[in-house]
C-alpha positions as CSV (number, residue, x, y, z in Angstrom):
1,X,144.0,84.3,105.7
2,X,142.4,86.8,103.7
3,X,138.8,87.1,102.9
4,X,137.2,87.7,100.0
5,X,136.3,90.9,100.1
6,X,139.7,92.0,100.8
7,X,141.3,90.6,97.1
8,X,143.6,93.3,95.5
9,X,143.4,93.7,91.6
10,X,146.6,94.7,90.0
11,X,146.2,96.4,86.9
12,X,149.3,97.5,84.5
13,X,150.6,96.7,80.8
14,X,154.4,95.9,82.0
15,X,154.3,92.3,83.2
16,X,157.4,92.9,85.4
17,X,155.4,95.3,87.1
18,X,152.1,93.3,87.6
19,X,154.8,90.5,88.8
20,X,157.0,92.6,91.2
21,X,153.7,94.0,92.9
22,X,151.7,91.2,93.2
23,X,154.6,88.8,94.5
24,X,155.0,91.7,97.2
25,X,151.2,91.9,98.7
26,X,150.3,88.1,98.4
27,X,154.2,87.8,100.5
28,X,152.7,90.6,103.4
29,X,149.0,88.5,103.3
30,X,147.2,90.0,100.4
31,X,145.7,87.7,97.7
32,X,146.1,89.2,94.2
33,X,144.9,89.3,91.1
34,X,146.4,91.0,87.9
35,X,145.5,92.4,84.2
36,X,146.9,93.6,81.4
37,X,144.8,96.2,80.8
38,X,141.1,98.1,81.9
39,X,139.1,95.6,80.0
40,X,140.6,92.8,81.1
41,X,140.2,94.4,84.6
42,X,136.3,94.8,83.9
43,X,136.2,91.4,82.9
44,X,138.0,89.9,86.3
45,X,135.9,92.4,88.7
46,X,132.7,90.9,86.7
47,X,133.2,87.3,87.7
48,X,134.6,88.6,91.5
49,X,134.5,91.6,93.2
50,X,138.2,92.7,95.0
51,X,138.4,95.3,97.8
52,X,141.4,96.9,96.2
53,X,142.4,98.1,92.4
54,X,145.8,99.3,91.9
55,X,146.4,100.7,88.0
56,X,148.6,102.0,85.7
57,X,147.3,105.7,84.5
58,X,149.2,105.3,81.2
59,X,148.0,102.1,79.3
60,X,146.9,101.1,76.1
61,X,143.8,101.5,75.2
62,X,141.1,102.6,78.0
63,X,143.5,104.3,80.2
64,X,143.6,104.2,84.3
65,X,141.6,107.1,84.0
66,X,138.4,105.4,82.1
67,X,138.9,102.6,84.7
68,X,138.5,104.5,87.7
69,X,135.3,106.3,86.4
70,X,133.8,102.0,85.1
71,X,134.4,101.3,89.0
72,X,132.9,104.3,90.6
73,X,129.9,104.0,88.5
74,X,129.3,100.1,89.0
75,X,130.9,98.7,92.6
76,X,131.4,102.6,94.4
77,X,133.0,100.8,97.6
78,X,135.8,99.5,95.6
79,X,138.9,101.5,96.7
80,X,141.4,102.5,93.8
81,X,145.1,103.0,94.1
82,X,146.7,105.2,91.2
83,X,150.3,104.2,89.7
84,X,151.5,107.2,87.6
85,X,154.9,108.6,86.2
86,X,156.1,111.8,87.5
87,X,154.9,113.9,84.8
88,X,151.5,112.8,85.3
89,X,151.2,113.9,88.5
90,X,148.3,116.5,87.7
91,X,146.4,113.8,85.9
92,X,146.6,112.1,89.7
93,X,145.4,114.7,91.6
94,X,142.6,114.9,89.3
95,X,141.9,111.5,89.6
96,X,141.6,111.6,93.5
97,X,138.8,114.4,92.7
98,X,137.4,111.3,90.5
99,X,137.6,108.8,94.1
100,X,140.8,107.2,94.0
101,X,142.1,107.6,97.1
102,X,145.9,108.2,96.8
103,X,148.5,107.3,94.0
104,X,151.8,105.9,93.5
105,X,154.5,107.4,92.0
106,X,157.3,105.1,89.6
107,X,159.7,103.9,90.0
108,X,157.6,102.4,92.7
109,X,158.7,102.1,96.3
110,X,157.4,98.8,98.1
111,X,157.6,99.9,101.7
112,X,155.3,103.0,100.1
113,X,152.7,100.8,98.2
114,X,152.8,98.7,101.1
115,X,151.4,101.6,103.3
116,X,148.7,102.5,101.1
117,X,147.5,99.8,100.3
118,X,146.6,99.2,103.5
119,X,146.2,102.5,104.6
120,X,143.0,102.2,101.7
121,X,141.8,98.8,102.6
122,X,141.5,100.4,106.1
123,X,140.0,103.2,105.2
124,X,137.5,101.3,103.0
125,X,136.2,99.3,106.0
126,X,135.5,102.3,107.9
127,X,133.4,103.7,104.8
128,X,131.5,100.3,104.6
129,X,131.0,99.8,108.5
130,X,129.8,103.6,108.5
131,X,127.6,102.9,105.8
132,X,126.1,99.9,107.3
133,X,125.5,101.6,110.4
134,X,123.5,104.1,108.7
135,X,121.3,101.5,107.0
136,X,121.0,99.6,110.4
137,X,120.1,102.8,111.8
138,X,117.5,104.5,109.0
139,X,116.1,100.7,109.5
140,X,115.6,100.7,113.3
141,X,114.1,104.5,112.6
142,X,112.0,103.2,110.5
143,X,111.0,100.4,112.2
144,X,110.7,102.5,115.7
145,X,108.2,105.0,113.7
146,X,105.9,102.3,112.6
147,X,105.9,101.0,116.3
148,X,105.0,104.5,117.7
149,X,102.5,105.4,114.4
150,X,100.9,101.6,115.7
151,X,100.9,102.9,119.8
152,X,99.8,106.3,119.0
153,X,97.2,104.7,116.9
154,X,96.1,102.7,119.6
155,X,96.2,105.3,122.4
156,X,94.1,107.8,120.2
157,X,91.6,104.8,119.7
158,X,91.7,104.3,123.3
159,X,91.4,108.0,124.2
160,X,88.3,107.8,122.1
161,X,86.9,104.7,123.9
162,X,87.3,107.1,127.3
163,X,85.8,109.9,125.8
164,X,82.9,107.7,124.0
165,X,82.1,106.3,128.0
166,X,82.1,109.7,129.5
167,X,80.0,111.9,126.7
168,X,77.6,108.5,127.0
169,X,77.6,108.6,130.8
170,X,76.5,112.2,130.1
171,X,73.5,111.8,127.6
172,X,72.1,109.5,129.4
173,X,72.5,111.8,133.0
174,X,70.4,114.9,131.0
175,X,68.2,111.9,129.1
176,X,69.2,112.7,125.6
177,X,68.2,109.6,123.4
178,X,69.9,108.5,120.4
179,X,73.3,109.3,121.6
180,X,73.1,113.6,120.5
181,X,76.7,113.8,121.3
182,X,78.0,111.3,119.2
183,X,75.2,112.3,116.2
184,X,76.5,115.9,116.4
185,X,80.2,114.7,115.8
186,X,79.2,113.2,113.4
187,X,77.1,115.8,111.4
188,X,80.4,118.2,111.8
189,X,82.2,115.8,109.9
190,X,80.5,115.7,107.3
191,X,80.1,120.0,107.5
192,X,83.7,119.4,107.5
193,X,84.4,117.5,104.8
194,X,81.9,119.5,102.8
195,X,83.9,122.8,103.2
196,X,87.7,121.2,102.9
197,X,88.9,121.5,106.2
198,X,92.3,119.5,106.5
199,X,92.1,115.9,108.3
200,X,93.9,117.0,111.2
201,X,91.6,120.0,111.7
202,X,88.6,117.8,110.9
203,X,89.6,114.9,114.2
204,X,90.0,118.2,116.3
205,X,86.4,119.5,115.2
206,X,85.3,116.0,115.7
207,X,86.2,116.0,119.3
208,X,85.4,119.3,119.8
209,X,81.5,118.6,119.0
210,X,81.8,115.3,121.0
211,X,83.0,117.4,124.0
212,X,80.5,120.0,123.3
213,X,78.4,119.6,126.6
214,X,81.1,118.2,129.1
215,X,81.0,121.1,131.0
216,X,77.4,120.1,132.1
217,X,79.2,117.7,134.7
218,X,79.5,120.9,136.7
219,X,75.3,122.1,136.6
220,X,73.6,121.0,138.8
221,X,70.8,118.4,138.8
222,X,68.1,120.6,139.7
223,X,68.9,123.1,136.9
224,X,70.2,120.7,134.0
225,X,66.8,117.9,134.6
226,X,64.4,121.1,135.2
227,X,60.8,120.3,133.3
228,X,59.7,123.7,133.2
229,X,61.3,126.9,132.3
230,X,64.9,127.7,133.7
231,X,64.5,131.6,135.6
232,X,67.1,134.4,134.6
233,X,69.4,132.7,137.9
234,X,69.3,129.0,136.6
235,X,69.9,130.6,132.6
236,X,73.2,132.3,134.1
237,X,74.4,129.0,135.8
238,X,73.2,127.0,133.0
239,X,75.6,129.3,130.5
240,X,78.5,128.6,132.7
241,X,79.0,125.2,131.4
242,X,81.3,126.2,127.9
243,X,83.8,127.9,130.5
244,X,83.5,124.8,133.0
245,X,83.8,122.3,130.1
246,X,87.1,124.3,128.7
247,X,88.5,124.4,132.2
248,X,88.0,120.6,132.4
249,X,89.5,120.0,129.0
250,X,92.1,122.7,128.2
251,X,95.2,120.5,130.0
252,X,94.3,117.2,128.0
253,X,97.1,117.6,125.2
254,X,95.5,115.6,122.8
255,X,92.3,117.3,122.7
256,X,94.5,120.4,120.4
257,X,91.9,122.9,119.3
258,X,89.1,120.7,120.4
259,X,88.9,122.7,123.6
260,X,88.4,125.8,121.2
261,X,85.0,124.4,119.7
262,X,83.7,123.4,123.3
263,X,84.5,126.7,125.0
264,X,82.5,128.7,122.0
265,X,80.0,126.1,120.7
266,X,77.1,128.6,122.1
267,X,78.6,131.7,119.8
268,X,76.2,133.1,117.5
269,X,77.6,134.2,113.9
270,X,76.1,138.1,115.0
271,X,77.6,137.9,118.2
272,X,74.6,137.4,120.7
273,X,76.2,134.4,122.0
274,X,78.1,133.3,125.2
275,X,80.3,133.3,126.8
276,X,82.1,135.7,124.8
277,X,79.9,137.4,122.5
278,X,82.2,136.8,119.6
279,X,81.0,137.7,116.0
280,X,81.3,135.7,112.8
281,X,85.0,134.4,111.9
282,X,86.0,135.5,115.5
283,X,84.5,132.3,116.5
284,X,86.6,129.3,116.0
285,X,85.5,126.9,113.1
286,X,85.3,124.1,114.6
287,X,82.6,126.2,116.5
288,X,80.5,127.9,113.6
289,X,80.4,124.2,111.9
290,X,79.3,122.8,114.9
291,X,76.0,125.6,115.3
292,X,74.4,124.3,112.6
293,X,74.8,120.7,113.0
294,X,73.9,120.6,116.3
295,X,70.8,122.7,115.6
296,X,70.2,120.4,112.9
297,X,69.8,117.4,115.1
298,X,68.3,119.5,117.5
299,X,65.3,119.9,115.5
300,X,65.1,116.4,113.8
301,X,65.3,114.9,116.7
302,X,61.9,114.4,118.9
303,X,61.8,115.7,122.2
304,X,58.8,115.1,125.3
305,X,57.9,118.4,124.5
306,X,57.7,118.1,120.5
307,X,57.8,115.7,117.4
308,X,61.0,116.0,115.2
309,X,60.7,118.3,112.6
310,X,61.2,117.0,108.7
311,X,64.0,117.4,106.8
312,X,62.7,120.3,104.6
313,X,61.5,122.5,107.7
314,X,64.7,121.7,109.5
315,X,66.4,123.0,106.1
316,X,64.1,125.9,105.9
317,X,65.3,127.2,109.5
318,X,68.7,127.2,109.3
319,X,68.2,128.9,105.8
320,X,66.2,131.5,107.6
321,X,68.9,131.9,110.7
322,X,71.8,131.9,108.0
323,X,73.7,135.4,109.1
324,X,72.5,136.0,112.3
325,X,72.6,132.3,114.1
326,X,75.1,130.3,111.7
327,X,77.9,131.3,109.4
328,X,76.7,131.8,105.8
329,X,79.1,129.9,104.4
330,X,78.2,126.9,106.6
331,X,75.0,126.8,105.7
332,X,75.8,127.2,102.4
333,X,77.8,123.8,102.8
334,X,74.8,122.4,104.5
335,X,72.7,123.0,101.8
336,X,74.0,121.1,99.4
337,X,73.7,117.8,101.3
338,X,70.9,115.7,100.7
339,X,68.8,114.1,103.2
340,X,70.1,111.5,102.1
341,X,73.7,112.5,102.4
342,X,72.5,113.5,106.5
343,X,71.3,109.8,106.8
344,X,74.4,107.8,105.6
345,X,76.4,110.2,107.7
346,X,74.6,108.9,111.1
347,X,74.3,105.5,109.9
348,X,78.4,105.3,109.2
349,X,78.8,106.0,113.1
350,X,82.0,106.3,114.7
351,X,84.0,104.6,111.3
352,X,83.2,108.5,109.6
353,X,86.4,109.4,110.1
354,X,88.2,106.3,108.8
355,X,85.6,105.9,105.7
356,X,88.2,107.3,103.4
């Protein structure tokens, strides 16, 4: 028994030729329908769709031709069978260029429409399966991407959970208060935004700043907790630390360019820095934004040596080290930021990168 999805539409204006065809496909299984002409045809496909069309080229009227185009336009998966005299022959091939898929020439042969019809209906299932393979498919992509986006989501945030522990761990071994790691990160953020460096680039930088001092792991005690001045030995071992902390860093894939920031964060714009004495855009970014930020905690921050300097003073040094110390252009960005800008930037935390 046929479905319905599989009902062949017989289209022509001879009724002995709507007869003779139809009482041959419903007699090998098919289950037809016929019309006298395209409208008619329109009509019927309207109320019920049918796998198959077969139709007359010649008719009165809106020709085969007209039809063919109506059914490609509205039901695409609908496969059409061409009937057409000898002499139109041409006007067949054209309409297989149209998407009929073969035609049928009179005086009509049975055991030849008998082969294409099903040689279309055949050829139509393979189209439709193919095509609901692909949707399958482009669904399960989709679906597959959102689950990775989601896990990659959740392993950044967890990568960030490991590296908030460790940069913690470290404050509090060198007794930084207030968490200068995470405050620094912070602060180049908001350099960052301020000077329209891409989203990607701007996580990176993040990291970078939060990394900043890792390397300190490998200074010794003595050196890193020393009260008093550190002698010309202790300063070389205590420079060490950007090379150890990029060493530590530089296989962890999804640190990117972070390790770039951490192994330079020491630079100075007029290249009296360290490790590498680089000079002005020769050091990384991430780096130059970082100089100024962290100096800016640095100094309004207090310290068992000194009270934290106000906001204007602290704005009034970097100004002065502008070209020699930090990038121009960074300050420039610092500069106009408010105090007030500076103290919703540490008060939005860890969420300043998802703010927006």
């Amino acid at each position: 028994m046929q479905s319905e999805i599989e009902k062949i539409l017989i289209v022509d204006d001879e009724p002995n030729i709507r007869t003779i065809l139809s009482r041959h496909l419903c007699k090998i299984g098919h289950s037809c329908t016929i019309a006298e002409n395209s409208q008619r045809a329109m009509d019927l496909l309207e109320l019920e769709p049918h796998a198959l069309v077969i139709t007359d080229i010649r008719m009165p009227g809106r020709d085969g031709v007209w039809l063919l185009q109506a059914l490609k336009a509205k039901w695409p998966d609908t496969a059409v069978l061409m009937i057409t005299a000898l002499d139109d022959s041409q006007i067949a091939i054209n309409c297989l260029k149209l998407g009929a898929y073969d035609y049928l020439i009179k005086p009509l042969h049975l055991e030849e429409v008998t082969l294409a019809t099903q040689s279309a209906l055949e050829k139509r299932r393979l189209v439709i399966e193919n095509k609901h393979y692909q949707e399958e498919l482009e669904a399960k992509v989709v679906e597959r991407t959102a689950k990775l986006r989601d896990a990659l989501a959740e392993l950044e945030l967890s990568y960030d959970n490991t590296l908030e522990a460790l940069i913690a761990a470290l404050d509090a071994r060198e007794h930084e208060t207030g968490n200068h790691s995470k405050r620094v990160a912070q602060y180049t953020v908001l350099l960052s935004e301020s000077l329209a460096v891409p989203d990607m680039d701007r996580l990176e930088i993040y990291r970078g700043a939060f990394l900043h001092d890792i390397g300190k792991i490998g200074v010794s005690d003595i050196i890193l907790l020393k009260p008093g001045k550190l002698s010309p030995e202790e300063w070389e071992e205590m420079r060490r630390h950007p090379l150890i902390g990029y060493n530590i860093l530089k296989q962890v894939g999804f640190l990117g360019d972070a390790v770039k920031t951490v192994f330079s964060h020491h630079e100075r714009f007029d290249g009296k820095g360290y490790p590498k004495r680089l000079r002005g855009e020769e050091i990384p970014v991430g780096a130059r934004i970082f100089s100024v930020a962290d100096a800016f905690d640095t100094m309004t921050t207090d310290r068992p040596y000194r009270r934290a300097l106000t906001y204007p003073e602290a704005r009034d040094e970097i100004l002065r080290c502008s070209g020699s110390q930090f990038d121009p252009r960074v300050v420039e960005a610092f500069l106009k930021m408010s105090e007030h800008d500076w103290r919703e930037c540490q008060r939005a935390g860890t969420d300043i990168l998802r703010r927006k």
